[in-house]
C-alpha positions as CSV (number, residue, x, y, z in Angstrom):
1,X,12.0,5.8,-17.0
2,X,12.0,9.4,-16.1
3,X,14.6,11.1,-14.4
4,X,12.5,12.6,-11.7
5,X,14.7,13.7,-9.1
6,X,13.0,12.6,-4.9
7,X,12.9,16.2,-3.8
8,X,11.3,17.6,-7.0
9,X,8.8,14.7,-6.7
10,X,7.6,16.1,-3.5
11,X,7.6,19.3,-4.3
12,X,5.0,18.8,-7.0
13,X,2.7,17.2,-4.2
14,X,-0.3,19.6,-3.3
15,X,-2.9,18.9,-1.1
16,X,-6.6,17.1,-2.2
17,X,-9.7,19.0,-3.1
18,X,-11.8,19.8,-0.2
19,X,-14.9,21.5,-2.5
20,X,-14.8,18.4,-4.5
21,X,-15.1,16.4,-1.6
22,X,-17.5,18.3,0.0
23,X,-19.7,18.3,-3.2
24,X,-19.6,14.8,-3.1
25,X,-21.1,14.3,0.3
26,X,-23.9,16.7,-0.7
27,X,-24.9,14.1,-3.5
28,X,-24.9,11.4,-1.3
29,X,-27.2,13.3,1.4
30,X,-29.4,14.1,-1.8
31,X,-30.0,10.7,-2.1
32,X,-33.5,9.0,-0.7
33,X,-31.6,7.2,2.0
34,X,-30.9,8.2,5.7
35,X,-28.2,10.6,5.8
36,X,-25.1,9.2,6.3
37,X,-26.1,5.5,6.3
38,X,-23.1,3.8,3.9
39,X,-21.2,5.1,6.8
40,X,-17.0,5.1,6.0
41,X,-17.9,3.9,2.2
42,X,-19.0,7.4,2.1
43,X,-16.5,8.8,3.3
44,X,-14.0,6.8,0.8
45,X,-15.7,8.3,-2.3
46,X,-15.8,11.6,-1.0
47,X,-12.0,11.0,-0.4
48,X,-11.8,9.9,-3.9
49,X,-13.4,13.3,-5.3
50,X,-11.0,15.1,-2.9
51,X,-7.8,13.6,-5.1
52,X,-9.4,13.2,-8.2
53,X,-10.7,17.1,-7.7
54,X,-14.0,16.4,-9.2
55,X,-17.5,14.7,-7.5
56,X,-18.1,13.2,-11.1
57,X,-16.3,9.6,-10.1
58,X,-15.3,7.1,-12.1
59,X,-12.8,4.5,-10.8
60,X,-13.2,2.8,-14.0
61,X,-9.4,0.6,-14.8
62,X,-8.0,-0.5,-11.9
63,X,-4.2,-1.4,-11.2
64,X,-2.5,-3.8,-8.8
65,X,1.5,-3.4,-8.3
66,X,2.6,-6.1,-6.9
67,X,6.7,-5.8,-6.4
68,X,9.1,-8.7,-5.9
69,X,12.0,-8.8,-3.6
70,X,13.9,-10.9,-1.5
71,X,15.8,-10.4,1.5
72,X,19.1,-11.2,3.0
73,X,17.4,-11.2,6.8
74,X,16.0,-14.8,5.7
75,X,19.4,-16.2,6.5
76,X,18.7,-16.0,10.2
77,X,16.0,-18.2,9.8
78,X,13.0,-15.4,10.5
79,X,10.7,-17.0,7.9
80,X,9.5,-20.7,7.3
81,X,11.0,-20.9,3.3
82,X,13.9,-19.3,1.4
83,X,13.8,-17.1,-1.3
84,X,12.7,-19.9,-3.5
85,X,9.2,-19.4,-2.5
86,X,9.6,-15.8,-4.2
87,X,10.3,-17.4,-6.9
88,X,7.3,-19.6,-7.1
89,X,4.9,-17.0,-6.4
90,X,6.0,-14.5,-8.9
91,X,5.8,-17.5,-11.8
92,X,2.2,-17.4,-10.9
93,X,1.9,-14.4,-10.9
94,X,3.5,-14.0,-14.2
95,X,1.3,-16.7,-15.4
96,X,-2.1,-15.0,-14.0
97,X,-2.4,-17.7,-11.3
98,X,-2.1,-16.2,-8.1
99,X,-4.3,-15.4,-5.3
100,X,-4.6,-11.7,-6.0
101,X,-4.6,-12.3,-9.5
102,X,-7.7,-14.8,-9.3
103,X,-9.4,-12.2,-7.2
104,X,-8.5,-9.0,-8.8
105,X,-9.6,-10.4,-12.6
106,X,-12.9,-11.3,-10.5
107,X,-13.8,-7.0,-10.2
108,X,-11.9,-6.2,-13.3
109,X,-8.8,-4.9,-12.6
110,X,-5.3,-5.7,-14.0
111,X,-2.2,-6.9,-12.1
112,X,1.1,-5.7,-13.1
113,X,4.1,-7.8,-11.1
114,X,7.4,-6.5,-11.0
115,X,10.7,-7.7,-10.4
116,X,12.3,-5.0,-7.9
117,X,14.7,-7.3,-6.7
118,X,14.3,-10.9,-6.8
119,X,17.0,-13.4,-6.3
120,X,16.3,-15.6,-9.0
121,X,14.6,-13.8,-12.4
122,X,11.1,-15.1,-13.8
123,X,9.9,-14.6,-17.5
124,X,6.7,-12.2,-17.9
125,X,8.0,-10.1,-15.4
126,X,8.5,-6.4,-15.5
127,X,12.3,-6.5,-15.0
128,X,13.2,-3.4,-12.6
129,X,15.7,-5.5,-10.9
130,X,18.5,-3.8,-8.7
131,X,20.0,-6.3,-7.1
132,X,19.6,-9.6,-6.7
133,X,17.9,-9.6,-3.4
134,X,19.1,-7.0,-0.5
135,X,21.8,-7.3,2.0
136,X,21.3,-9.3,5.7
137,X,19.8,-6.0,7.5
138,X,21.3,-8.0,10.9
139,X,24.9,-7.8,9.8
140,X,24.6,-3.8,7.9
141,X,22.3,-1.8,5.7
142,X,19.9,-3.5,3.5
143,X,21.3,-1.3,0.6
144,X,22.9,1.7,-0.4
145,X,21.0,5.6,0.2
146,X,21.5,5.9,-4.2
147,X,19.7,2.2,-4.4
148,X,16.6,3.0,-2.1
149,X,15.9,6.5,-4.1
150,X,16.3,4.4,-7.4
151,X,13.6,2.1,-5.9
152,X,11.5,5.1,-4.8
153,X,11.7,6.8,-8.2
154,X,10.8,3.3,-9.9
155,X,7.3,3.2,-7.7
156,X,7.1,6.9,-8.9
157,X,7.5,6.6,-12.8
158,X,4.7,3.1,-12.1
159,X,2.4,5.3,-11.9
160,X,3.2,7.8,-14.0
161,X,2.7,4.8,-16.4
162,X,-0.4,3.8,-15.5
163,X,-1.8,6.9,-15.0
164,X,-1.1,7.4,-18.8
165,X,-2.6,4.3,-19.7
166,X,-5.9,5.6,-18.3
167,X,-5.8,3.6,-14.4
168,X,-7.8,5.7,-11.9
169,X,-7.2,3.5,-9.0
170,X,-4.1,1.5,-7.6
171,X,-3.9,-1.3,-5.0
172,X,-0.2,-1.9,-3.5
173,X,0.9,-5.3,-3.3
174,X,4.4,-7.1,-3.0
175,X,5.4,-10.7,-2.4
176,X,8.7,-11.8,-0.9
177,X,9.7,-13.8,1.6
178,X,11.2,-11.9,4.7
179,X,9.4,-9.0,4.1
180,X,7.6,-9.2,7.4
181,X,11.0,-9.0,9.0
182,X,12.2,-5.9,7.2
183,X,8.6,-3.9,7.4
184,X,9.1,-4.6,11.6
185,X,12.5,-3.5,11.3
186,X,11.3,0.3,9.6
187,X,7.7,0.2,12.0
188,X,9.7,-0.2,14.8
189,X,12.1,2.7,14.2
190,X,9.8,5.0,12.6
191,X,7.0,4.7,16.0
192,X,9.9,4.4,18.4
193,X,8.2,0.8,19.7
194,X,9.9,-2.2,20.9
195,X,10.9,-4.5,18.2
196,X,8.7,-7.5,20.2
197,X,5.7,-5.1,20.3
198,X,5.4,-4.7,16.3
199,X,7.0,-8.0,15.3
200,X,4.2,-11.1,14.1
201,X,4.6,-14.3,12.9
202,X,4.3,-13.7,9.5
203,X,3.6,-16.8,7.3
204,X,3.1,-19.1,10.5
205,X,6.6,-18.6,12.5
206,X,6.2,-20.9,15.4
207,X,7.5,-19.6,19.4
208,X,11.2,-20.1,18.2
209,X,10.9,-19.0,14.8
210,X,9.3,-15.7,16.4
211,X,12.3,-15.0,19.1
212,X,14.5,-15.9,16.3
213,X,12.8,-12.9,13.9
214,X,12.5,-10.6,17.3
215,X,16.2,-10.8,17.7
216,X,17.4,-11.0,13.8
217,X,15.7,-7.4,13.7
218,X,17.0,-6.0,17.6
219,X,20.4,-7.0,16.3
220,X,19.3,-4.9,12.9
221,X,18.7,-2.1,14.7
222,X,21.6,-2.4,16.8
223,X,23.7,-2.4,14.5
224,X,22.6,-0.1,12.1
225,X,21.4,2.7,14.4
226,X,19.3,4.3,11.7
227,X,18.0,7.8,12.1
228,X,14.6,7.7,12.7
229,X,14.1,11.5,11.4
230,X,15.6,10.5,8.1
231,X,13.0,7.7,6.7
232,X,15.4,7.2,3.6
233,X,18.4,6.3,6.1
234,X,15.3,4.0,7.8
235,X,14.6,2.8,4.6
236,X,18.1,2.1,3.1
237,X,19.2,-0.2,5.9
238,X,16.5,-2.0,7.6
239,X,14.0,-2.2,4.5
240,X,13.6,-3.8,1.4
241,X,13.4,-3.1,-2.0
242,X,9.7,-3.5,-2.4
243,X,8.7,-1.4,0.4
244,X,10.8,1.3,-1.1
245,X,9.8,1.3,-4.5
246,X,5.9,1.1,-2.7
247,X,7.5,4.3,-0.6
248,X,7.1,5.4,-4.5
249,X,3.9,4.7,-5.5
250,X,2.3,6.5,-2.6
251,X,4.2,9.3,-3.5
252,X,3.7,9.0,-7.1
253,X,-0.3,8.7,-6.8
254,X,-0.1,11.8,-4.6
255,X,1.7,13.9,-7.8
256,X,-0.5,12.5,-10.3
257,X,-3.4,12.7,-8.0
258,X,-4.7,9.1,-8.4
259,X,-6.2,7.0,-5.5
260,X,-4.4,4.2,-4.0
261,X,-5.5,1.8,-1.6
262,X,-2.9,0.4,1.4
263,X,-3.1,-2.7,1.7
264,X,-1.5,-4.4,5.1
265,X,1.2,-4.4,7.0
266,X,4.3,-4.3,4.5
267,X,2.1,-1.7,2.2
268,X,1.5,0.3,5.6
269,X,5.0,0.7,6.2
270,X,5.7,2.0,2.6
271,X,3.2,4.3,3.3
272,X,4.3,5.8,6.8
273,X,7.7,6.4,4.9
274,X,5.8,8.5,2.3
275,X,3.8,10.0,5.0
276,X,7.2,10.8,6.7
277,X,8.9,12.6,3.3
278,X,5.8,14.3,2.5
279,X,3.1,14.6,5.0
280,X,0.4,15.6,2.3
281,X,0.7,12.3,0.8
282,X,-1.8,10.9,3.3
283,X,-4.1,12.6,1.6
284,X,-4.2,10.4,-1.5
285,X,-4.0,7.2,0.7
286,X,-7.3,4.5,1.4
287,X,-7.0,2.3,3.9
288,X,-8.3,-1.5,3.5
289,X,-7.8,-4.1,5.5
290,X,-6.3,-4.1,9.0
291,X,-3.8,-6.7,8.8
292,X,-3.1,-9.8,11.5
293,X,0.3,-8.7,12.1
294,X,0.5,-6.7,15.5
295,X,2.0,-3.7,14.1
296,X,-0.7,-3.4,12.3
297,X,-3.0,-1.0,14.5
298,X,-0.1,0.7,15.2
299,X,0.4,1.8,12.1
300,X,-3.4,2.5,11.5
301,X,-3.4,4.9,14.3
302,X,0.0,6.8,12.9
303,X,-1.6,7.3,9.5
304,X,-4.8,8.0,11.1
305,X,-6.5,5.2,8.7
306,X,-9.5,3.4,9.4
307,X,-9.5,0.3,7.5
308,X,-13.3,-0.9,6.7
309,X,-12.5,-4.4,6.2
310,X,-11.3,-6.2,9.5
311,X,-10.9,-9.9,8.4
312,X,-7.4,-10.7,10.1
313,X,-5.9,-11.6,6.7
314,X,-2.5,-11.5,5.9
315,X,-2.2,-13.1,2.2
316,X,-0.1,-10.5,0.5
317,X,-0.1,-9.8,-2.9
318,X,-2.8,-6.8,-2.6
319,X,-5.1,-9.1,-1.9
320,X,-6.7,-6.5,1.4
321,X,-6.7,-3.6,-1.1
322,X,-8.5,-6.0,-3.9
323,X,-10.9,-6.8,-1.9
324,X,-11.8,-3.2,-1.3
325,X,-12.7,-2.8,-5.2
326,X,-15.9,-4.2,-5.3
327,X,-17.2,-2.7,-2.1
328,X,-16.1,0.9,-3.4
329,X,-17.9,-0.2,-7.0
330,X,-21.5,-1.0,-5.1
331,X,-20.9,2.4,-2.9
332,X,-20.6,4.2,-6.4
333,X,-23.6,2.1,-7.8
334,X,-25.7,3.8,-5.1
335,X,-24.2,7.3,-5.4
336,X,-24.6,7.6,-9.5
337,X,-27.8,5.6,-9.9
338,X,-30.2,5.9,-6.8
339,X,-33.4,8.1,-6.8
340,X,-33.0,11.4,-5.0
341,X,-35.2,13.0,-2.1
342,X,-36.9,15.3,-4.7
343,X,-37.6,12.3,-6.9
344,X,-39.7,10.7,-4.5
345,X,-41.5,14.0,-2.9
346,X,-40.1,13.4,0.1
347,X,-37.4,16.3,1.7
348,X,-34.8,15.1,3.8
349,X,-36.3,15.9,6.6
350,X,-39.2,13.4,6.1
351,X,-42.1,15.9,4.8
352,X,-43.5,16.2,1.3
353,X,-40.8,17.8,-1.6
């Protein structure tokens, strides 16, 4: 792992391409179609060309990082399983077997799960393990200030990694149970909402499992008193270890310049925390899915994102982002391979070429 210090990591951020971008669109208006008329797909390539710097796209690999954590929160009872069920789903996903790992080898990507800080420890794992699940958030801080930047620098040197290994597109992804709880702890600071306002039932919480969650994070808060104008001091003690180290991968796609797709809610709030260290990092940032959680569209309306798939899923894993991959493939299909105004004699405007 590199030694890349946070504050030279944003430092070597600059913003996207806007010739490249706007080059882009001219192809597409080129094309014998009504101008306009893939609508925000459009607008998602063009983005692409924007980071990548070039209208000549190829998304060609694609990446999912899926990080594992658990959280100490899931004492108070705020999810419907223990930190067992972490366990399970990372040995399928170490074993290929996994809902986003099902649908991401169906579009031809690759899924790389990582062990960020998992209770337990599961074979065919990347092991980047700092502790062995964070503290209760509702009794102190999650973890220490050093711990969160180790996570964020981990999610930075990922895709340095990738990058290297020739990926031109990431999905985020995590698994862990809690996670929920923690991402409504940070959403709620970092918009200044009321905890009940951003707070859902995550994997099926029933009316007391819900006021139990609303109050496991108000007591959070409470006791914490983070400072919302520092998102590391957010970070470090109401969040969790995946959300920082996806903090990381936002920010590392925006120094290498490589796409990445949010996915929902928990991948959302890792990416309003990059938003808030380093503003340009939006930039580099594709919406998917607009998650069931309610602090969803909150969120969406911070980062100014406009997810194009609005299914009310909330799986995990990626599985949002993944399913963006094969509706940015069949935009690209159209973009690189259909006939042009001037091929069929017809200008834009509907006259002869």
């Amino acid at each position: 792992m590199s030694k890349l210090n946070l504050l030279d990591a944003l430092a070597n951020i600059e913003p996207t391409d806007a010739e490249a971008a706007n080059a882009c669109i001219a192809r597409f208006d080129n094309i014998a179609k009504p101008l306009g008329s893939l609508g925000a797909f459009e607008l998602l390539i063009s983005q692409i060309a924007a980071i990548t710097g070039s209208p000549d796209i190829d998304i060609g690999k694609k990446a999912v990082v899926v990080f594992c954590a658990d959280n100490g929160v899931v004492r108070r009872g705020v999810a419907l399983h223990g930190h067992e069920v972490t366990t399970a789903i990372a040995d399928i996903l170490s074993k290929g077997k996994s809902a986003v790992s099902a649908m991401a080898a169906a579009c031809g990507a690759d899924v790389f799960p990582i062990d960020i800080g998992m209770v337990d420890s599961v074979e065919g794992l990347r092991d980047h393990k700092l502790m062995n699940g964070t503290d209760d958030i509702s009794e102190g801080p999650a973890m220490s200030r050093g711990t969160a930047k180790k996570a964020i620098e981990i999610g930075i040197d990922t895709v340095k990694e990738l990058k290297e290994k020739g990926y031109r597109l990431i999905a985020t992804g995590e698994a862990g149970i809690g996670n929920t709880t923690t991402s409504g702890a940070v959403c709620s600071v970092l918009l200044g909402r009321p905890v009940s306002e951003v707070t859902g039932r995550g994997a099926g919480l029933d009316d007391a499992g819900l006021r139990r969650k609303v109050a496991a994070i108000e007591q959070a808060v409470e006791q914490n008193m983070p400072e919302a104008s520092d998102p590391v001091d957010v970070l470090c003690k109401l969040g969790g270890l995946d959300i920082a180290a996806l903090c990381g991968v936002f920010l590392g796609c925006a120094i290498h310049r490589v796409p990445v797709l949010i996915d929902g809610f928990i991948s959302g709030v890792a990416a309003l925390l990059a938003v808030r260290l380093c503003p340009v990092a939006r930039e580099f940032m594709l919406p998917s899915h607009e998650s069931d959680e309610p602090g969803a569209r909150l969120l969406n309306e911070e980062l100014r994102a406009s997810p194009v798939i609005k299914a009310g899923m909330r799986l995990g894993e990626g599985t949002g982002a993944v399913m963006l991959f094969p509706l940015l493939e069949t935009t690209l299909a159209v973009y690189r391979n259909s006939a042009t105004y001037a091929d069929i004699s017809v200008s834009q405007d509907g006259g002869s070429a």
